[in-house]
N, CA, C and O atoms as a GROMACS GRO file, in nm:
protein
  480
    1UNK      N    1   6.693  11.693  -3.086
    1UNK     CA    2   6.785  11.657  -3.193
    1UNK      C    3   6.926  11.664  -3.138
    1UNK      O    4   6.961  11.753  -3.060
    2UNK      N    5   7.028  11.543  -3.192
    2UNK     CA    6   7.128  11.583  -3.101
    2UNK      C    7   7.243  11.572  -3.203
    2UNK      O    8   7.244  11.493  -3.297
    3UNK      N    9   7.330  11.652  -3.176
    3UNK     CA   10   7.442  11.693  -3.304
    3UNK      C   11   7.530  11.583  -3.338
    3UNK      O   12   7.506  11.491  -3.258
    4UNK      N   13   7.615  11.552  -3.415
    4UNK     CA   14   7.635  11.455  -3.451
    4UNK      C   15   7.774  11.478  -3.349
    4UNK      O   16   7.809  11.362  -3.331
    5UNK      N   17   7.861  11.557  -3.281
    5UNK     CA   18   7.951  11.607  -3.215
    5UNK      C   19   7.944  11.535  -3.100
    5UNK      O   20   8.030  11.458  -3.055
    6UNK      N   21   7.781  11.578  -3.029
    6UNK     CA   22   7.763  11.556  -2.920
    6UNK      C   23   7.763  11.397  -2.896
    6UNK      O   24   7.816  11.344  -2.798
    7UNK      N   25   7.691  11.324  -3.004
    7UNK     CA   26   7.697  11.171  -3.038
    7UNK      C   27   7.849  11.109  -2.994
    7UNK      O   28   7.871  11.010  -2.925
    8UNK      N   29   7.944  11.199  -3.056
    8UNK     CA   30   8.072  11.129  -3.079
    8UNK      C   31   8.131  11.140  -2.938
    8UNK      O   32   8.178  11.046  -2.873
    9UNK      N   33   8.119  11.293  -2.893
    9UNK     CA   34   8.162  11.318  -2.701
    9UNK      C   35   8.249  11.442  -2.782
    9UNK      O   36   8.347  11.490  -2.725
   10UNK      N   37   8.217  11.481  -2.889
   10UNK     CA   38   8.283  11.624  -2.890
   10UNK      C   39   8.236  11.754  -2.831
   10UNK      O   40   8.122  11.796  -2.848
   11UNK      N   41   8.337  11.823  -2.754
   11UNK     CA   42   8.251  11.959  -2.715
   11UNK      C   43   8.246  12.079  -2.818
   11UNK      O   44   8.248  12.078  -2.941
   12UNK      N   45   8.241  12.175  -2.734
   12UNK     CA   46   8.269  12.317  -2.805
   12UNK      C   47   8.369  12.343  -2.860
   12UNK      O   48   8.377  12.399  -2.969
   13UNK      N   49   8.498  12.288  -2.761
   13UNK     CA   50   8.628  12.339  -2.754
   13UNK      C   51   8.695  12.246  -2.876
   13UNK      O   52   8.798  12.279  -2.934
   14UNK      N   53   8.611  12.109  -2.911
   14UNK     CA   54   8.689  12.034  -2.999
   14UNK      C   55   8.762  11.906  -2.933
   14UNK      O   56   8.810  11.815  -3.001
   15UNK      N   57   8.764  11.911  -2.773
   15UNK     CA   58   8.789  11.799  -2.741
   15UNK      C   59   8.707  11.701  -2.736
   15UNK      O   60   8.591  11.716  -2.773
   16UNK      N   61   8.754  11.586  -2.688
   16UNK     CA   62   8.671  11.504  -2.616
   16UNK      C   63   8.595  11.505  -2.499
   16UNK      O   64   8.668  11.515  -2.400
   17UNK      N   65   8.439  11.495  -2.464
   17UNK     CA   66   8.422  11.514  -2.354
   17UNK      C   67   8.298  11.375  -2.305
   17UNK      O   68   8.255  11.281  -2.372
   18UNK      N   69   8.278  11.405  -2.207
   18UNK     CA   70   8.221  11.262  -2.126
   18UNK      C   71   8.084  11.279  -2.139
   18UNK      O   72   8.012  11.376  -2.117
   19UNK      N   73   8.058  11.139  -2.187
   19UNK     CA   74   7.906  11.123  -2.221
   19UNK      C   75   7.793  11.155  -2.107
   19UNK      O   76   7.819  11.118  -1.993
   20UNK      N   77   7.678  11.217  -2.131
   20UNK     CA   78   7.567  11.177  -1.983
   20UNK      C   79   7.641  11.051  -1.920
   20UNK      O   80   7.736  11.044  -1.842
   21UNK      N   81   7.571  10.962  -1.977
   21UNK     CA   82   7.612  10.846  -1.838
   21UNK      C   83   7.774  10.840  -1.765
   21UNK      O   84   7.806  10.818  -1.648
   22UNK      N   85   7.862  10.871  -1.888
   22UNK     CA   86   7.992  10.916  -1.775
   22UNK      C   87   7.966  11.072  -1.657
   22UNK      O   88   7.973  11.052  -1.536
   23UNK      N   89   7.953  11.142  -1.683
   23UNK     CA   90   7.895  11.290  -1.600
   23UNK      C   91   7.841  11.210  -1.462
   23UNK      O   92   7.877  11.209  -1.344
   24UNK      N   93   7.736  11.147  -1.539
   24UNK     CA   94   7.650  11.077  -1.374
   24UNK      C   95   7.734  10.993  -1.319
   24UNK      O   96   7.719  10.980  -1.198
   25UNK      N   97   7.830  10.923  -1.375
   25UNK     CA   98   7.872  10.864  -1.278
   25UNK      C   99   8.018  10.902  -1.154
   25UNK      O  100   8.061  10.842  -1.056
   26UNK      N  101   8.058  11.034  -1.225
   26UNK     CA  102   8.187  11.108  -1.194
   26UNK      C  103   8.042  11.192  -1.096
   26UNK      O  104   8.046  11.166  -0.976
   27UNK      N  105   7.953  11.261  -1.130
   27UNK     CA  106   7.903  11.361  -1.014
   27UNK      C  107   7.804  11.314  -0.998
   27UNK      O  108   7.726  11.254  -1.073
   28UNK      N  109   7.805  11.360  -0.823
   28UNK     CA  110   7.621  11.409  -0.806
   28UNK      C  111   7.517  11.404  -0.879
   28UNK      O  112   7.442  11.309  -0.857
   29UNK      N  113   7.489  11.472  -0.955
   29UNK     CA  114   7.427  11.562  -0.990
   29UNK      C  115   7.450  11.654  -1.095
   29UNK      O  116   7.524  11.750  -1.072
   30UNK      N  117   7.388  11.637  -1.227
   30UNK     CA  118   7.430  11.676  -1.349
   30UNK      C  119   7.285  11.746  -1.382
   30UNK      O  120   7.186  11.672  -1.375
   31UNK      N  121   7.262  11.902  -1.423
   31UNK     CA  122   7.191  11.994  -1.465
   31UNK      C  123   7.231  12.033  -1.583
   31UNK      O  124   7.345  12.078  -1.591
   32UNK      N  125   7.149  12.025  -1.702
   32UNK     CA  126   7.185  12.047  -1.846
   32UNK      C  127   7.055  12.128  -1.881
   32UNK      O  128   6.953  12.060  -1.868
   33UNK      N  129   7.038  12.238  -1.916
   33UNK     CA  130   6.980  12.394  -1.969
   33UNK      C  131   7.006  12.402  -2.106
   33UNK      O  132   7.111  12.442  -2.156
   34UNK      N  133   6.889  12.355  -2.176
   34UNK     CA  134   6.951  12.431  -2.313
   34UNK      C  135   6.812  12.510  -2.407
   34UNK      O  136   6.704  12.465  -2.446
   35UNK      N  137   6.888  12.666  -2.419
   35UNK     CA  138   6.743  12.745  -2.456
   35UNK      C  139   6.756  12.797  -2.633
   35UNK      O  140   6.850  12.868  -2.671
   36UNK      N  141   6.666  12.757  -2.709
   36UNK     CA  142   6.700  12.764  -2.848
   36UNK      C  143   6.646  12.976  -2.873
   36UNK      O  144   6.564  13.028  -2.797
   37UNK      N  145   6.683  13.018  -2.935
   37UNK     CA  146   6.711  13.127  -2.967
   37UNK      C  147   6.716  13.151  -3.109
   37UNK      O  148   6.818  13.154  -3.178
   38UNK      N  149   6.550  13.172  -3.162
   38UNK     CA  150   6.552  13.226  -3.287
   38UNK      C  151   6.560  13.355  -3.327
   38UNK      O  152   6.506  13.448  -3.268
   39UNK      N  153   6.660  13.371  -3.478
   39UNK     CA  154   6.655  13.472  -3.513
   39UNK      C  155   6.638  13.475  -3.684
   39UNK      O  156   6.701  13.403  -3.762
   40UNK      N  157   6.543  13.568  -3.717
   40UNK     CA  158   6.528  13.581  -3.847
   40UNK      C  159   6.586  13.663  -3.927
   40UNK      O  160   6.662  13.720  -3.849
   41UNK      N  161   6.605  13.710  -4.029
   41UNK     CA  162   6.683  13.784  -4.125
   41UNK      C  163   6.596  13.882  -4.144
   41UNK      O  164   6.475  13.871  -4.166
   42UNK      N  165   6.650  13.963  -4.136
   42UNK     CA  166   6.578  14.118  -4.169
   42UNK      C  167   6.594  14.163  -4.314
   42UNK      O  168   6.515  14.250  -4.352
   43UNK      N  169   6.709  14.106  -4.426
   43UNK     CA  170   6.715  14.150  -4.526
   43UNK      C  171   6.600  14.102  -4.606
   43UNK      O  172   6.526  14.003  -4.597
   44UNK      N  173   6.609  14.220  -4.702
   44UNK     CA  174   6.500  14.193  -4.760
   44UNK      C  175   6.550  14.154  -4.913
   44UNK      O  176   6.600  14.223  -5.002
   45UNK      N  177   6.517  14.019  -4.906
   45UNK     CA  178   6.576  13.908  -5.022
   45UNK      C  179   6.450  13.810  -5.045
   45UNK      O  180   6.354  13.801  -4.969
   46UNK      N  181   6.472  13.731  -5.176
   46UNK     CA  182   6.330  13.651  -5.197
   46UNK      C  183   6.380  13.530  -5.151
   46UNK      O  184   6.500  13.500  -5.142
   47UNK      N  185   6.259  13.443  -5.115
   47UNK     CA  186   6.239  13.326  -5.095
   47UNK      C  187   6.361  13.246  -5.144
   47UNK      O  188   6.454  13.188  -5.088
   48UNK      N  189   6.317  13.272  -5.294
   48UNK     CA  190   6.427  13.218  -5.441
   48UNK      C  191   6.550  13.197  -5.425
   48UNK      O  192   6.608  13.089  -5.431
   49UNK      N  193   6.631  13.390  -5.387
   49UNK     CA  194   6.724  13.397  -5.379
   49UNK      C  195   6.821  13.323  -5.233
   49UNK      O  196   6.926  13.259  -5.236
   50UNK      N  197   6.726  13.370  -5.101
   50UNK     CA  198   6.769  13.215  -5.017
   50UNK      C  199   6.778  13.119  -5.041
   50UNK      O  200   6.889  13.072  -5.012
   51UNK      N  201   6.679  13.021  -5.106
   51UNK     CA  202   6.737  12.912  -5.131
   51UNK      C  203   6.890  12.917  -5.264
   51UNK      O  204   7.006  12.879  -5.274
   52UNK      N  205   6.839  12.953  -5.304
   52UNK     CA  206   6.986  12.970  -5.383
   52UNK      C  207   7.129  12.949  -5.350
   52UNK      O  208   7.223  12.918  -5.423
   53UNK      N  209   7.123  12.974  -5.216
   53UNK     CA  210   7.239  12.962  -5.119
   53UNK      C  211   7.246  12.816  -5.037
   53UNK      O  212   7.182  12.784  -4.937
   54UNK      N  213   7.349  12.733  -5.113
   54UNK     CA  214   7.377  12.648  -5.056
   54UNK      C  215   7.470  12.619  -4.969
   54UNK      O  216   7.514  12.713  -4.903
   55UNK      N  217   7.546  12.431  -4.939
   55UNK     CA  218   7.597  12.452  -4.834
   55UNK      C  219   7.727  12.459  -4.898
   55UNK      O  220   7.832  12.452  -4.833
   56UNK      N  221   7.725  12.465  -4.956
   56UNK     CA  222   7.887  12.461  -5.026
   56UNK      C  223   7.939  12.571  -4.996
   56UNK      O  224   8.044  12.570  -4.931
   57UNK      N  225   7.880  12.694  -5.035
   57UNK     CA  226   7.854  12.847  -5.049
   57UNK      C  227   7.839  12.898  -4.906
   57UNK      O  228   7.877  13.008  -4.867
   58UNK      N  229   7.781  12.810  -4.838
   58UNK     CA  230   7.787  12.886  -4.653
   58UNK      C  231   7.962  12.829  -4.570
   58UNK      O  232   8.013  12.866  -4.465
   59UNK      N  233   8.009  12.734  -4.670
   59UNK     CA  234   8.106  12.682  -4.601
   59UNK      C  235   8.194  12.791  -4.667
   59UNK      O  236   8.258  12.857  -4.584
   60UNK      N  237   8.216  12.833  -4.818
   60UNK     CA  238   8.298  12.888  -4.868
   60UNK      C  239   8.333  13.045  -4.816
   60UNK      O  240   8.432  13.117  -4.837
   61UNK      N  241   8.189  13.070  -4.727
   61UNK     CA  242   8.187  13.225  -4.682
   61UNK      C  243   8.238  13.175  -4.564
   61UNK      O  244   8.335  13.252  -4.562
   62UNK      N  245   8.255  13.100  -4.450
   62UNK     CA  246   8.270  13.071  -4.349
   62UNK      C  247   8.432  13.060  -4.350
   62UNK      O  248   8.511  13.113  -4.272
   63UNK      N  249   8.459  12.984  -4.451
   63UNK     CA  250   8.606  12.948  -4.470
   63UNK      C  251   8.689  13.108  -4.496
   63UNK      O  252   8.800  13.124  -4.446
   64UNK      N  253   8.627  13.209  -4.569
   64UNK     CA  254   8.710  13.294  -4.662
   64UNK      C  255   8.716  13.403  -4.495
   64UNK      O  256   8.813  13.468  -4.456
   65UNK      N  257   8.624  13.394  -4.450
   65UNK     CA  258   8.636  13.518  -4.319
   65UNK      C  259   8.688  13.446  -4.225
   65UNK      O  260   8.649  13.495  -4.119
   66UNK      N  261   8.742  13.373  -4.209
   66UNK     CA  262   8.830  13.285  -4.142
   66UNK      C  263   8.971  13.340  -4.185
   66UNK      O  264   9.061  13.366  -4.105
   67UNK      N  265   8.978  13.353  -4.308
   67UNK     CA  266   9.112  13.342  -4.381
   67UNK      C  267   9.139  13.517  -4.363
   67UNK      O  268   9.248  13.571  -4.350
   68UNK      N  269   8.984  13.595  -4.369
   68UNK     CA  270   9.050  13.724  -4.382
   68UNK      C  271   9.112  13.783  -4.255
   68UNK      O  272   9.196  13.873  -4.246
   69UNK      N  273   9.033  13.692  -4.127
   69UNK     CA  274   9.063  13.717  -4.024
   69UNK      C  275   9.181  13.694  -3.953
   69UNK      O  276   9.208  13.746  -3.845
   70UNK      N  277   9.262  13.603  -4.024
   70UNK     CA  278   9.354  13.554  -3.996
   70UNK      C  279   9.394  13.395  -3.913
   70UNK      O  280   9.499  13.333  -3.895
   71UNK      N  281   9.273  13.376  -3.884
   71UNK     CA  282   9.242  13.238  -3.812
   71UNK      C  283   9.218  13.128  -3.870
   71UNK      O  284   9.217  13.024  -3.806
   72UNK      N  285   9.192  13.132  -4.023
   72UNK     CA  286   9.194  12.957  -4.078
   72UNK      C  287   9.325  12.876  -4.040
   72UNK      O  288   9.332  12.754  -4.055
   73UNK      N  289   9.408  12.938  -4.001
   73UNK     CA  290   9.504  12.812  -3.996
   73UNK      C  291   9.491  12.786  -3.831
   73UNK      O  292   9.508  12.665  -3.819
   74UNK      N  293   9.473  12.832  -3.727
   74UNK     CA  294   9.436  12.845  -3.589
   74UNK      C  295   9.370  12.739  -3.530
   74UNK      O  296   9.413  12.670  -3.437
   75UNK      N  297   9.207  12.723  -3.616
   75UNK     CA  298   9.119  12.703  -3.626
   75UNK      C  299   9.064  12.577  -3.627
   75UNK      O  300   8.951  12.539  -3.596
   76UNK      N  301   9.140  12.529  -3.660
   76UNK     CA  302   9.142  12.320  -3.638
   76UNK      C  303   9.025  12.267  -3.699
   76UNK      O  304   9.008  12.149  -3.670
   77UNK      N  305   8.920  12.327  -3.791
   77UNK     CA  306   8.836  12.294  -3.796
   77UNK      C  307   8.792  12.169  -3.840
   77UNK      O  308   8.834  12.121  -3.946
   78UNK      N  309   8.687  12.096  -3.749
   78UNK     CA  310   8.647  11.955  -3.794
   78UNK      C  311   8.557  11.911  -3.831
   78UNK      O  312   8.496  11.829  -3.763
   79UNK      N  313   8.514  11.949  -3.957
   79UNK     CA  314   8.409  11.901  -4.052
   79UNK      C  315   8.338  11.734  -4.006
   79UNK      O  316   8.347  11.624  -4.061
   80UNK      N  317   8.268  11.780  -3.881
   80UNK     CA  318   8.175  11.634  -3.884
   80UNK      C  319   8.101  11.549  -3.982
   80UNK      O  320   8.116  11.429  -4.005
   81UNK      N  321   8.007  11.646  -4.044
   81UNK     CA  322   7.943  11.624  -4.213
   81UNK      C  323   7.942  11.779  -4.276
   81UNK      O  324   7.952  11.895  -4.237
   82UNK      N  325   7.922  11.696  -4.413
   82UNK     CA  326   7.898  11.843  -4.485
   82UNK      C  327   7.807  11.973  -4.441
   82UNK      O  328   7.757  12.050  -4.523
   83UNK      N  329   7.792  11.985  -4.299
   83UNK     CA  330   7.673  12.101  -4.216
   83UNK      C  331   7.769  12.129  -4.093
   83UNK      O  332   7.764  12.238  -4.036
   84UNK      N  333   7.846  12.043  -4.058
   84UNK     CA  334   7.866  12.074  -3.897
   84UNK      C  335   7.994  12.048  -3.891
   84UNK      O  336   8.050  11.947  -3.934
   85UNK      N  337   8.062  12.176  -3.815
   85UNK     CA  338   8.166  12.238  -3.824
   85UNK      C  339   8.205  12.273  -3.637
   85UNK      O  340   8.157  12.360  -3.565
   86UNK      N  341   8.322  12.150  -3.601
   86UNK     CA  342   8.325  12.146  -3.476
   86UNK      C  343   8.473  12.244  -3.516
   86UNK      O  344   8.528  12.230  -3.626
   87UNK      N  345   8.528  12.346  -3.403
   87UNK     CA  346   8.659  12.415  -3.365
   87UNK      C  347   8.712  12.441  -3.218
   87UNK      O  348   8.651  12.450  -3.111
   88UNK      N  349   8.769  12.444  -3.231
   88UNK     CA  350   8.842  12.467  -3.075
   88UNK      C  351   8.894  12.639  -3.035
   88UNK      O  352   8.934  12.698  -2.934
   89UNK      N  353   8.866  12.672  -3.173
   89UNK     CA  354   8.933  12.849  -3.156
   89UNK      C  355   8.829  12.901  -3.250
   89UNK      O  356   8.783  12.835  -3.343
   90UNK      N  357   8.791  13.033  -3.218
   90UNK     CA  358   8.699  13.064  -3.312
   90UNK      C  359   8.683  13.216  -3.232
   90UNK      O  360   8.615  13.197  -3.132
   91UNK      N  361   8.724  13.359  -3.244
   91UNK     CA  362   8.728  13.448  -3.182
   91UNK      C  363   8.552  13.533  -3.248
   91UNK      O  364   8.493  13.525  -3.356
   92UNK      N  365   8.534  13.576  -3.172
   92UNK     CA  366   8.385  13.677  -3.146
   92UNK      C  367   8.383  13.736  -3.292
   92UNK      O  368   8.299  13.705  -3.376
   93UNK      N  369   8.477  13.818  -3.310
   93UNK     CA  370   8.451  13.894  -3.441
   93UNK      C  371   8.490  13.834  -3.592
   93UNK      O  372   8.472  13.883  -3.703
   94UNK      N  373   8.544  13.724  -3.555
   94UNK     CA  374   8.520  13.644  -3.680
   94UNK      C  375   8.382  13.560  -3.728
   94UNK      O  376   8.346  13.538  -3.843
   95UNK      N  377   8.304  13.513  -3.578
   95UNK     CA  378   8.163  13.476  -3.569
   95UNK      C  379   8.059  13.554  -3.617
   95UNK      O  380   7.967  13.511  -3.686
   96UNK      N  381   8.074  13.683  -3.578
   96UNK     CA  382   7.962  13.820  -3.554
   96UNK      C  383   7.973  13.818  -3.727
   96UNK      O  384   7.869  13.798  -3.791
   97UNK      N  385   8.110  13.840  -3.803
   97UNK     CA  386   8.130  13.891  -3.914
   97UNK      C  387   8.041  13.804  -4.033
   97UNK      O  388   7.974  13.845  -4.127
   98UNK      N  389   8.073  13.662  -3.987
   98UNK     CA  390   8.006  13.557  -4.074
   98UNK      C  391   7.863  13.553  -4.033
   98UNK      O  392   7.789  13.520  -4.125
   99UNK      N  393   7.814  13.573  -3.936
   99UNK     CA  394   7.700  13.588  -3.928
   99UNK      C  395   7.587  13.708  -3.986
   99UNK      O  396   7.476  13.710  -4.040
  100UNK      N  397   7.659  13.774  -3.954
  100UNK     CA  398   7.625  13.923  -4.013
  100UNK      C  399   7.624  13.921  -4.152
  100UNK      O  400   7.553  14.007  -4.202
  101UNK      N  401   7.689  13.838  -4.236
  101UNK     CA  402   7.704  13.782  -4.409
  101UNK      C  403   7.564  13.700  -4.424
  101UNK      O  404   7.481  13.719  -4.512
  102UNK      N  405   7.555  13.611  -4.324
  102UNK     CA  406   7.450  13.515  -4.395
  102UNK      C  407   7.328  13.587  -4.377
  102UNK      O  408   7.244  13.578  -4.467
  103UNK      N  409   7.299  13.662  -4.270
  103UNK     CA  410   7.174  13.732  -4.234
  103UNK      C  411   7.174  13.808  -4.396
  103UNK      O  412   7.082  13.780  -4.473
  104UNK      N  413   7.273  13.896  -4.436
  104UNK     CA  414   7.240  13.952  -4.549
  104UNK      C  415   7.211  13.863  -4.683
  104UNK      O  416   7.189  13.919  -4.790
  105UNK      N  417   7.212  13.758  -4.672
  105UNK     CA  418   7.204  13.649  -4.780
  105UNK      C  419   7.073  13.603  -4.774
  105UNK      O  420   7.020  13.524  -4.852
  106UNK      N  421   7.014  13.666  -4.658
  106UNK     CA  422   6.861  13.665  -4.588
  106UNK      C  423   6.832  13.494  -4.503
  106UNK      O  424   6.723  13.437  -4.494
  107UNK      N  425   6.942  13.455  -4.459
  107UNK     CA  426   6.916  13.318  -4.415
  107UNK      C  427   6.916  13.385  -4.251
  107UNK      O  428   6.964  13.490  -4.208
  108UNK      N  429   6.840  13.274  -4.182
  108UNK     CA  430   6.725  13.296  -4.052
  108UNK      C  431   6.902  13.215  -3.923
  108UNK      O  432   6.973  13.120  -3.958
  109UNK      N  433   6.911  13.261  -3.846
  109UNK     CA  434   7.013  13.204  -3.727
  109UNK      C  435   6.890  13.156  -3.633
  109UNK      O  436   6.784  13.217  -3.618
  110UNK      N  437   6.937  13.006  -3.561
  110UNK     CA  438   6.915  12.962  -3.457
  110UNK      C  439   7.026  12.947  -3.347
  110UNK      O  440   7.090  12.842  -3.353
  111UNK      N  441   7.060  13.037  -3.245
  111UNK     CA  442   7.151  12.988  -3.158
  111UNK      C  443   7.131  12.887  -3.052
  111UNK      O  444   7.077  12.953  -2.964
  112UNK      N  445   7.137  12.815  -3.027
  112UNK     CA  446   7.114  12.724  -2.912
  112UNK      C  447   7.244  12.776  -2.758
  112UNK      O  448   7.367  12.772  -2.759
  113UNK      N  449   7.170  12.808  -2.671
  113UNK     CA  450   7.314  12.811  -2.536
  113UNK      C  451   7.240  12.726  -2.451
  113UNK      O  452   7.124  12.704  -2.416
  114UNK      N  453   7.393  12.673  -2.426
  114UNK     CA  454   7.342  12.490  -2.338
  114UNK      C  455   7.450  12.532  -2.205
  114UNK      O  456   7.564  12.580  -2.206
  115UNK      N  457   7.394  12.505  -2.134
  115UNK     CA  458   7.410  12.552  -1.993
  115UNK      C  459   7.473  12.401  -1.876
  115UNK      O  460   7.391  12.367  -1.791
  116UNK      N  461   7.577  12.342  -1.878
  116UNK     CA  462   7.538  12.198  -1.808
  116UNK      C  463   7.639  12.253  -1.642
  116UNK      O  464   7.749  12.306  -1.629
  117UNK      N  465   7.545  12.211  -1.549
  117UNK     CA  466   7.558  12.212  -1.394
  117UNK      C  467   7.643  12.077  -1.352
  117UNK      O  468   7.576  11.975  -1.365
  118UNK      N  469   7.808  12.051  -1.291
  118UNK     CA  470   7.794  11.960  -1.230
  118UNK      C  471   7.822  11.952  -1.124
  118UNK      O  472   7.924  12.008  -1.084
  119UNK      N  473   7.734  11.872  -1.030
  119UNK     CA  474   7.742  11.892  -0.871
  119UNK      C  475   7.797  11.775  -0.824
  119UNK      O  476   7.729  11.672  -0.830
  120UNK      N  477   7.955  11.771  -0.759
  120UNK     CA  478   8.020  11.671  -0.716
  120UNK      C  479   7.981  11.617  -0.546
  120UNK      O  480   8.039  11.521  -0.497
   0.00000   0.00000   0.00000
């Protein structure tokens, strides 16, 4: 599945970055690693009450610990679609904090870390 970010040539950072076929043609040799990383919620919440939680409500918690943290304005954030949320700044303990919220809301994290090699 490929993010709608990655479609456009957005990275992590929020810039622009170069498609596969640009990569191959600037290097060698291009190595791309990517290992999905499930994690489930330990709280103990019903079925019910997870779904209950929509996306409106994951954006509104996402947005407000942003704000408590001091980084919504920092933060550049670029709402690809109503799910996907590209930034260029985004510090550790503002991540950990929002994450640590939804787990208690009993919703399940998938991290994906993508690893890309390029050999000039």
């Amino acid at each position: 599945m490929e993010l709608e970010s990655e479609k456009q040539g957005i990275n992590s950072n929020g810039n622009r970055s170069m498609s596969n076929a640009q990569q191959q043609k600037t290097s060698d040799m291009v190595i791309s690693i990517e290992k999905k990383i499930d994690q489930s919620s330990a709280a103990d919440v019903t079925e019910e009450e997870k779904r209950s939680i929509d996306v409106e409500q994951l954006k509104a918690l996402f947005e407000n610990i942003l704000r408590e943290k001091g980084e919504l304005d920092k933060s550049n954030l670029n709402w690809i679609d109503d799910k996907t949320v590209v930034t260029d700044e985004l510090s550790g303990i503002a991540l950990h904090n929002f994450l640590l919220k939804v787990e208690q809301l009993g919703k399940n994290i998938t991290f994906t870390k993508k690893t890309v090699i390029e050999i000039h």
